[in-house]
N, CA, C and O atoms as a CHARMM CRD file, in Angstrom:
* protein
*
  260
    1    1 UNK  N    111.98300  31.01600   5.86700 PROA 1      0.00000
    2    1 UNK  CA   111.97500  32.43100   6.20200 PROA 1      0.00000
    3    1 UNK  C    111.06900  32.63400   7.41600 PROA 1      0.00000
    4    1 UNK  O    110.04300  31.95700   7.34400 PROA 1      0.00000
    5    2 UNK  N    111.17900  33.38300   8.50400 PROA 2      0.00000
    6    2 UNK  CA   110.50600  33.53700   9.36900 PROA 2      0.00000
    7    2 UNK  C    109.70500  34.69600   9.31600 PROA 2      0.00000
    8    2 UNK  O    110.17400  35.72100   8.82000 PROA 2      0.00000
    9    3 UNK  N    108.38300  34.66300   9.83100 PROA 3      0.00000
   10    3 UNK  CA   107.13000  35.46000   9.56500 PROA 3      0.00000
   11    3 UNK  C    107.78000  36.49000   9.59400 PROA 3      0.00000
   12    3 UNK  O    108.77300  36.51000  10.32300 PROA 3      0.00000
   13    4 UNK  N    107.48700  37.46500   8.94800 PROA 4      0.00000
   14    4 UNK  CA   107.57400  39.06000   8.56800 PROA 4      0.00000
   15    4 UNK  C    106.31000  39.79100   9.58800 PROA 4      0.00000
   16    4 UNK  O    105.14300  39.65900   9.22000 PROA 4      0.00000
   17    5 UNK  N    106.59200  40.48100  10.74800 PROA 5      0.00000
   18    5 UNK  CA   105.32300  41.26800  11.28000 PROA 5      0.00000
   19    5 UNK  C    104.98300  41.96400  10.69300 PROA 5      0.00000
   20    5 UNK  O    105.75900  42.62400  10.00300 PROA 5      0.00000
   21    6 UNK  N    103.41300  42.19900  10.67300 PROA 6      0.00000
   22    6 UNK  CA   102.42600  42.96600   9.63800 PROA 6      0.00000
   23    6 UNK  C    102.98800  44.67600   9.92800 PROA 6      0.00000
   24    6 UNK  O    103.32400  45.49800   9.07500 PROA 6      0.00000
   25    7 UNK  N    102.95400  44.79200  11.02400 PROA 7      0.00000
   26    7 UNK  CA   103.47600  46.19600  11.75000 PROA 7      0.00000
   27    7 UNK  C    104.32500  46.99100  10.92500 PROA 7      0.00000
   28    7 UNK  O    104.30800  48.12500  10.44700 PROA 7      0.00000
   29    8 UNK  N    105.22100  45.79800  10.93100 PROA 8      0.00000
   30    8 UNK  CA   106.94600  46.35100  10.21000 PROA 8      0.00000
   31    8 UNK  C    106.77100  46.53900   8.34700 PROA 8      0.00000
   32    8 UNK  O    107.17800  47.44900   7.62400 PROA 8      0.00000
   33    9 UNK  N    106.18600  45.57700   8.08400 PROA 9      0.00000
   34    9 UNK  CA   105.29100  45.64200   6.40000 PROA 9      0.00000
   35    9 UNK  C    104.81200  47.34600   6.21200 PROA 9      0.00000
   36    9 UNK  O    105.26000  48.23000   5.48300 PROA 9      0.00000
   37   10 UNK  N    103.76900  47.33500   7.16100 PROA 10     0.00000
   38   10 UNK  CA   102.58600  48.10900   7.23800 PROA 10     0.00000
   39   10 UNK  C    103.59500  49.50300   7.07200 PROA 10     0.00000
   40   10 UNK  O    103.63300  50.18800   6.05000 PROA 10     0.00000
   41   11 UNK  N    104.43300  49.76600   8.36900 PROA 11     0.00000
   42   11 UNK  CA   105.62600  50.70600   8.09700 PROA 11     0.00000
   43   11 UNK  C    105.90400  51.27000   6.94900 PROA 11     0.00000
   44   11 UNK  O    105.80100  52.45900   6.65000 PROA 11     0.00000
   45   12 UNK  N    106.27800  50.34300   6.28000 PROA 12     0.00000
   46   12 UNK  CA   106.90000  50.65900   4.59600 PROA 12     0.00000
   47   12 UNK  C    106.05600  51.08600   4.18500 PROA 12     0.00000
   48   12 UNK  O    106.45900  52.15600   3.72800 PROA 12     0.00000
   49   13 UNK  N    104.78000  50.98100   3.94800 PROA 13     0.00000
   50   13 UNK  CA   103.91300  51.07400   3.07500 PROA 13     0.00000
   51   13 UNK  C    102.72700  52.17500   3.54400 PROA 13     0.00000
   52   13 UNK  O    101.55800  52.23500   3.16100 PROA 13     0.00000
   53   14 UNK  N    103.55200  53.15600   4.65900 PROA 14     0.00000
   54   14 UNK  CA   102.75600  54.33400   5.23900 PROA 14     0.00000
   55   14 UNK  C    102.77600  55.05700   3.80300 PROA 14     0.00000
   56   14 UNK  O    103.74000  55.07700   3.03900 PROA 14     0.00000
   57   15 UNK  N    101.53300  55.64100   3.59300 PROA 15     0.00000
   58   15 UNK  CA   100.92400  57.13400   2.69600 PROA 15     0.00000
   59   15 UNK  C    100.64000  56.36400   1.30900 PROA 15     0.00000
   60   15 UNK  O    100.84200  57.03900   0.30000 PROA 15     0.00000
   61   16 UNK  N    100.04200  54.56700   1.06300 PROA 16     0.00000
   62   16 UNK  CA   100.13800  54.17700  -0.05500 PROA 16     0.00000
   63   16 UNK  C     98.86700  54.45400  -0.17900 PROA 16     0.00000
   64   16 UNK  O     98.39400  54.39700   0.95500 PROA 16     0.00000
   65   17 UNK  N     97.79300  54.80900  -1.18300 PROA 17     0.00000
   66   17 UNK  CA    97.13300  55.26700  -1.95900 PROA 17     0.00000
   67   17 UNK  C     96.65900  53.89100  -2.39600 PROA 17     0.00000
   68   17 UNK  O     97.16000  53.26300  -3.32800 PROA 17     0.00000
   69   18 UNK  N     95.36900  53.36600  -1.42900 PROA 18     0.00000
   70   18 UNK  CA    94.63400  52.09700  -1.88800 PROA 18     0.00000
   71   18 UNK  C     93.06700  52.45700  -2.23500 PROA 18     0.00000
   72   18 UNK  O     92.19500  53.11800  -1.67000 PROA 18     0.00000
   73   19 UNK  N     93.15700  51.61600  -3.56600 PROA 19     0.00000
   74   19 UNK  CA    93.30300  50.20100  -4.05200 PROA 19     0.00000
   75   19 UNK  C     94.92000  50.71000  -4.71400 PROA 19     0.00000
   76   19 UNK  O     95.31700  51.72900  -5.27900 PROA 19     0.00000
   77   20 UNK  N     95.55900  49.40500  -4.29800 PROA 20     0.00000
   78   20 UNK  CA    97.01600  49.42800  -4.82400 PROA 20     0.00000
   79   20 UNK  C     97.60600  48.05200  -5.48700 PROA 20     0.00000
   80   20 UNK  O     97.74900  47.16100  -4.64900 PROA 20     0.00000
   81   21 UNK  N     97.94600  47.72800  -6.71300 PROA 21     0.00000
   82   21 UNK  CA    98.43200  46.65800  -7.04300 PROA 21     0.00000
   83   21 UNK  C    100.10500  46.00900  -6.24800 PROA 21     0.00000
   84   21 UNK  O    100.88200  46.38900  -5.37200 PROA 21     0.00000
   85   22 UNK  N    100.02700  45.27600  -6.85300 PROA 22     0.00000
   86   22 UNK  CA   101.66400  44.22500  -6.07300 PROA 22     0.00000
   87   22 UNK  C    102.85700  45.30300  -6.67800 PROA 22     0.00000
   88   22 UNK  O    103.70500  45.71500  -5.88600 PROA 22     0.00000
   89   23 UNK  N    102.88500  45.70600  -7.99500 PROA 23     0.00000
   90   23 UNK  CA   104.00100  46.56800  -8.03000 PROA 23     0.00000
   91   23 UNK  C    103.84200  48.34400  -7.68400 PROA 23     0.00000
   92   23 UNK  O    104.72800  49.14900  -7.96600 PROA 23     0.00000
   93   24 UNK  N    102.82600  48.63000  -7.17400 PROA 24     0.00000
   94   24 UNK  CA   102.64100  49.63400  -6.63100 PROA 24     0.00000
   95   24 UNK  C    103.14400  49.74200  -5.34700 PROA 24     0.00000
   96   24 UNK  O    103.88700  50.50800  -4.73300 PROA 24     0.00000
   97   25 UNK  N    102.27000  48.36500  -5.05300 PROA 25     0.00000
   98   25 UNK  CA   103.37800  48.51800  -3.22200 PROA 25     0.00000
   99   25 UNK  C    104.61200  48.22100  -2.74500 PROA 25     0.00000
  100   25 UNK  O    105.07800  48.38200  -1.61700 PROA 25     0.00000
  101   26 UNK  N    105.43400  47.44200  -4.44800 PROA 26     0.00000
  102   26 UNK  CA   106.85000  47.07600  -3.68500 PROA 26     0.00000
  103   26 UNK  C    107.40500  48.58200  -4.27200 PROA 26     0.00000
  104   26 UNK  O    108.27900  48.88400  -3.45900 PROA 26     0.00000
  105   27 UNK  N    107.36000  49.19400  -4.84200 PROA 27     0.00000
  106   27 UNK  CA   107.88400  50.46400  -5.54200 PROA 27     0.00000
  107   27 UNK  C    108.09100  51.32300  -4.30600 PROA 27     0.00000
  108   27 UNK  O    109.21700  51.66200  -3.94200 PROA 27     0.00000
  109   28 UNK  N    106.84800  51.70700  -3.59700 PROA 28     0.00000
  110   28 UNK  CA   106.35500  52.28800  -2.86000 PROA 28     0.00000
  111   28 UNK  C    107.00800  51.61300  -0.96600 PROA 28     0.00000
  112   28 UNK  O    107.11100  52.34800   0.01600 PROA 28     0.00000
  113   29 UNK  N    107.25600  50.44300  -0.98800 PROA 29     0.00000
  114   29 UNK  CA   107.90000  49.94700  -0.29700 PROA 29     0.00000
  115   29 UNK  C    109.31300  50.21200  -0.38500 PROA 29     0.00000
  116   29 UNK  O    109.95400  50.34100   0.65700 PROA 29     0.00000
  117   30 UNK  N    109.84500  50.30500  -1.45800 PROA 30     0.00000
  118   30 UNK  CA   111.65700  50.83400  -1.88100 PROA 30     0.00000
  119   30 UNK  C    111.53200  51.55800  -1.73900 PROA 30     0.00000
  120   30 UNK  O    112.71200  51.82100  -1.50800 PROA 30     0.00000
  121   31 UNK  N    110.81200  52.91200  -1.54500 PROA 31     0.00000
  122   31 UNK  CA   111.17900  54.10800  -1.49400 PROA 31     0.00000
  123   31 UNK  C    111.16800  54.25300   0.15600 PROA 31     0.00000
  124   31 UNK  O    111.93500  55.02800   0.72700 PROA 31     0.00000
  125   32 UNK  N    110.22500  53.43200   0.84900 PROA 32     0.00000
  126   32 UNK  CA   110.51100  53.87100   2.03000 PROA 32     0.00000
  127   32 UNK  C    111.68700  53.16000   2.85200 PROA 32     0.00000
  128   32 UNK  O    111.84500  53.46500   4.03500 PROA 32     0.00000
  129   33 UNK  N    112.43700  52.30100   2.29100 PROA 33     0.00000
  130   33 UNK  CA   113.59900  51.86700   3.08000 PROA 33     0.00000
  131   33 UNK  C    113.42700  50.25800   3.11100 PROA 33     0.00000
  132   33 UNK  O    114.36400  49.63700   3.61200 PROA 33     0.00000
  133   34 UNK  N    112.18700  49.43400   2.56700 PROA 34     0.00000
  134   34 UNK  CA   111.87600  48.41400   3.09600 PROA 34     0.00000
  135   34 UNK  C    113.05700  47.62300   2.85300 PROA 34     0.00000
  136   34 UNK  O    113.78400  47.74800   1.86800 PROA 34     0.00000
  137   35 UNK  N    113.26000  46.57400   4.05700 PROA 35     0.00000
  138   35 UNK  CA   114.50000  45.48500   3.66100 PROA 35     0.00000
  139   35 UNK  C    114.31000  44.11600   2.49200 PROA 35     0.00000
  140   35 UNK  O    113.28800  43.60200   2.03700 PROA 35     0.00000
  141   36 UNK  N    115.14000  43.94600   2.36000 PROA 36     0.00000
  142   36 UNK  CA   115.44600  43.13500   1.30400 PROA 36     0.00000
  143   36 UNK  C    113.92700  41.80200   1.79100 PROA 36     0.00000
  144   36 UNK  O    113.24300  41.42600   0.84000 PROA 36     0.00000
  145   37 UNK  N    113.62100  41.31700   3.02500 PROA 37     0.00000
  146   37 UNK  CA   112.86400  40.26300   3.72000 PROA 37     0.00000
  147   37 UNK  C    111.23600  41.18400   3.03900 PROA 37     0.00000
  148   37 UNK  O    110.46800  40.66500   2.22900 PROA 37     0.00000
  149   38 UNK  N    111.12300  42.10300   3.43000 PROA 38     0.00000
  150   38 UNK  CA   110.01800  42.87100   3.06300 PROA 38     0.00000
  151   38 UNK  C    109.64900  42.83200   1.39600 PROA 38     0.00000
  152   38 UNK  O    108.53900  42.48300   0.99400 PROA 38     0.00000
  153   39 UNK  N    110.71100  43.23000   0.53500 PROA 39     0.00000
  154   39 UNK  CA   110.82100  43.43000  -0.59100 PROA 39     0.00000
  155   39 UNK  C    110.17800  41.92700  -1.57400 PROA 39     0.00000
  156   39 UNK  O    109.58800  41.80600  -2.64800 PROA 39     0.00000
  157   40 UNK  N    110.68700  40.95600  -0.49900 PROA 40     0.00000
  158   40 UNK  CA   111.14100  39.68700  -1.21500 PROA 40     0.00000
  159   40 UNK  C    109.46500  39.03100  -1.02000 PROA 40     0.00000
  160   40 UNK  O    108.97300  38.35300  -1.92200 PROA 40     0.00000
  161   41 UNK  N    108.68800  39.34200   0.28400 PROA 41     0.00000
  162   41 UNK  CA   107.51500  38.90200   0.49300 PROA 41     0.00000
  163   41 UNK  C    106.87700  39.53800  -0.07200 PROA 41     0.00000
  164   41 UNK  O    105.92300  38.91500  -0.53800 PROA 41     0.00000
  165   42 UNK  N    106.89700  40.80900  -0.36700 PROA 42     0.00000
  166   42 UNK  CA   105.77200  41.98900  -1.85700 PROA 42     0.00000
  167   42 UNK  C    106.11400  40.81800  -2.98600 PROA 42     0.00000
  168   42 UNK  O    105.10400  40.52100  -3.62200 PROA 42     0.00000
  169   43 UNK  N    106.86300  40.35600  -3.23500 PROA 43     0.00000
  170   43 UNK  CA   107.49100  40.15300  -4.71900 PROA 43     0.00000
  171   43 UNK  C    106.41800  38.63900  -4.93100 PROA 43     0.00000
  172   43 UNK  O    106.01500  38.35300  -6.05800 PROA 43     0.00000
  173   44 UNK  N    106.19300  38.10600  -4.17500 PROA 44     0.00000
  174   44 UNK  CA   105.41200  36.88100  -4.16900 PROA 44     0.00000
  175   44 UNK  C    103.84500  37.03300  -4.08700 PROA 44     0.00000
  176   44 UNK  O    103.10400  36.13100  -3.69900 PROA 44     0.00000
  177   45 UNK  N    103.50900  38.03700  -4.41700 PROA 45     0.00000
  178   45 UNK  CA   101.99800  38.35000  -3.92300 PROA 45     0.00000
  179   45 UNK  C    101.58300  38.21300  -5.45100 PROA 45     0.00000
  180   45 UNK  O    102.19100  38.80800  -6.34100 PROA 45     0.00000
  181   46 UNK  N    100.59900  37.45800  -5.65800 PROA 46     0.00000
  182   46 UNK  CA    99.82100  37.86200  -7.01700 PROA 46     0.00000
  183   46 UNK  C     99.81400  38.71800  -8.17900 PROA 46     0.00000
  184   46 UNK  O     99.07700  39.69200  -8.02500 PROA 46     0.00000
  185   47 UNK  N    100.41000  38.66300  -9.30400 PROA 47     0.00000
  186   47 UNK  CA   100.29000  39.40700 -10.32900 PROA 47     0.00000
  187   47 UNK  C     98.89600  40.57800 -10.20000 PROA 47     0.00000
  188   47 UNK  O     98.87600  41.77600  -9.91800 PROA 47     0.00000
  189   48 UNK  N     98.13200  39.89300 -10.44600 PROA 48     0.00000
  190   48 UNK  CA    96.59400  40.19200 -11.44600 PROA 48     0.00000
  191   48 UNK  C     95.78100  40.92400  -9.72400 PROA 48     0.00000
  192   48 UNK  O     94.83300  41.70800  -9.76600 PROA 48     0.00000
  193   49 UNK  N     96.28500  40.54100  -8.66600 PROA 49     0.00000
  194   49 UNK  CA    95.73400  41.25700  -7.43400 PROA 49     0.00000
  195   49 UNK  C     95.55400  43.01300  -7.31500 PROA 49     0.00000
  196   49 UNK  O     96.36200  43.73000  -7.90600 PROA 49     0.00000
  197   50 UNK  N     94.73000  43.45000  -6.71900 PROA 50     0.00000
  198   50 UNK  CA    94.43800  45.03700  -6.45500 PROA 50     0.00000
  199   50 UNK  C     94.15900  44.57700  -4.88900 PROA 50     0.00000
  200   50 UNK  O     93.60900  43.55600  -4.47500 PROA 50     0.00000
  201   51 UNK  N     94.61300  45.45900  -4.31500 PROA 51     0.00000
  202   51 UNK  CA    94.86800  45.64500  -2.49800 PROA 51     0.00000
  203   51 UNK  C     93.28000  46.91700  -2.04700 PROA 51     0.00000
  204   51 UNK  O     93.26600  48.10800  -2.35700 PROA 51     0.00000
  205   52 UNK  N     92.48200  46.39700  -1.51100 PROA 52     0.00000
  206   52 UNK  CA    91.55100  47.69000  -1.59600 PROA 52     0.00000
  207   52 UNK  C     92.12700  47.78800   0.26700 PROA 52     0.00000
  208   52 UNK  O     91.53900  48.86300   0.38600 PROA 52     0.00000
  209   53 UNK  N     92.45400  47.67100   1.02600 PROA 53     0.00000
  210   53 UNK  CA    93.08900  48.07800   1.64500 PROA 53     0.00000
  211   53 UNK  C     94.34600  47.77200   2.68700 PROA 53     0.00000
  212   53 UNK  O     94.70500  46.66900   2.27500 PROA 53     0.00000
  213   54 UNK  N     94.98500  48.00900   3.49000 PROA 54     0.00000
  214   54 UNK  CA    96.17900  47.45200   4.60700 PROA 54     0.00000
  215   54 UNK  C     95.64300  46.14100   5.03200 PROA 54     0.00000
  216   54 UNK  O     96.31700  45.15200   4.74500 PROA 54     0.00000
  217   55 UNK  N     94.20900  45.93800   5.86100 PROA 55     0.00000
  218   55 UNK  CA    93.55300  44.30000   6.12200 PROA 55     0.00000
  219   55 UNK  C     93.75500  43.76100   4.87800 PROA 55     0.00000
  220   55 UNK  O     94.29800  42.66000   4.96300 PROA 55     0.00000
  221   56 UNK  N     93.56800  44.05200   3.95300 PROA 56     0.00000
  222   56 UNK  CA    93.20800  42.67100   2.89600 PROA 56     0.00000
  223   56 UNK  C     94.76000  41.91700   2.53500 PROA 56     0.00000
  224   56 UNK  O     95.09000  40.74200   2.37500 PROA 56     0.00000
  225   57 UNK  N     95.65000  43.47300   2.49000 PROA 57     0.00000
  226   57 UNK  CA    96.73600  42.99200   1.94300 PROA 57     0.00000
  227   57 UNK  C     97.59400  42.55200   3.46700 PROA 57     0.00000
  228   57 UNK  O     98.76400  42.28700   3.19100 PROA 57     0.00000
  229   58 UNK  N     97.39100  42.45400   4.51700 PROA 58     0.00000
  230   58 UNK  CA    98.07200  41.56600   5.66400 PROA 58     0.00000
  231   58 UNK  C     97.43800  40.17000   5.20900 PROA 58     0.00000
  232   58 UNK  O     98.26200  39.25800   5.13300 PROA 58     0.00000
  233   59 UNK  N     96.19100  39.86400   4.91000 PROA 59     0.00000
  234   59 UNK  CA    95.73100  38.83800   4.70700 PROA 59     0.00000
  235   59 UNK  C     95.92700  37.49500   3.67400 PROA 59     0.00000
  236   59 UNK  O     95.74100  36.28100   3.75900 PROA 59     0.00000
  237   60 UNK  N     96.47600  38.57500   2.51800 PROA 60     0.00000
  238   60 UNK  CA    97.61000  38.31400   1.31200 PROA 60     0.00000
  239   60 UNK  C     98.64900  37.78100   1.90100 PROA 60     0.00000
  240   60 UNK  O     98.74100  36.56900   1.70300 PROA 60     0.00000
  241   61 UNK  N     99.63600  38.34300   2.68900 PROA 61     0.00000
  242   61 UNK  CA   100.66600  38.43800   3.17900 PROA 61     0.00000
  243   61 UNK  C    100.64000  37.59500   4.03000 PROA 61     0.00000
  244   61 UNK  O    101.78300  37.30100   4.38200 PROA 61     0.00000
  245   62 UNK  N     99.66900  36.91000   4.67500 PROA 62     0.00000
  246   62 UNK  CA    99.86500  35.77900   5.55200 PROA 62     0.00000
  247   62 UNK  C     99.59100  34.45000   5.40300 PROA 62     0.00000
  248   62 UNK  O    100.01100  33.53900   6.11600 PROA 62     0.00000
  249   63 UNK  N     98.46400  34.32200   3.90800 PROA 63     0.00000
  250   63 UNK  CA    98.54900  33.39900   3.27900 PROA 63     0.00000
  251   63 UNK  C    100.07200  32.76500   2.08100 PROA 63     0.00000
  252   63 UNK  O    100.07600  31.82500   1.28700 PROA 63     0.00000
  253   64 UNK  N    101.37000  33.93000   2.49700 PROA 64     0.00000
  254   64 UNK  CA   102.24300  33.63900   1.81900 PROA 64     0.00000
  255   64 UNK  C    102.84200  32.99600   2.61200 PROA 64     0.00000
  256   64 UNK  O    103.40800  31.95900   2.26600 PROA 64     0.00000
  257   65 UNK  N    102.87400  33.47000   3.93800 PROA 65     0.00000
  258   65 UNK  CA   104.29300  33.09600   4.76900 PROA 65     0.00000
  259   65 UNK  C    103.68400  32.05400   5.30900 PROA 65     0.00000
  260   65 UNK  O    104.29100  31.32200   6.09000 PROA 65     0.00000
């Protein structure tokens, strides 16, 4: 899969309400349109994780890809 830009992530996940868990932000990611590539990289992030903000969770997100 080729890197996902943080930008385009970040997009989806305008007006999320952090600290936010992994199914908070893919929920919250479906509602804003995110694509299936977006959806699929939320889906791999840590169960038991809380996001205290957009940096931490790019940082998540780049230790996936």
């Amino acid at each position: 899969m080729a890197k996902t830009n943080p930008v385009e992530i970040q997009k989806h996940l305008k007006g999320v309400d952090y600290p936010a868990d992994k199914q908070e932000l893919i929920d919250h990611a479906r509602k804003q349109g995110a694509d299936r590539e977006i959806l699929s990289l939320l889906e791999q992030l840590p169960e038991d994780e809380e996001y205290e903000s957009p940096t931490e969770l790019n940082k998540a997100l780049g230790e996936i890809q």
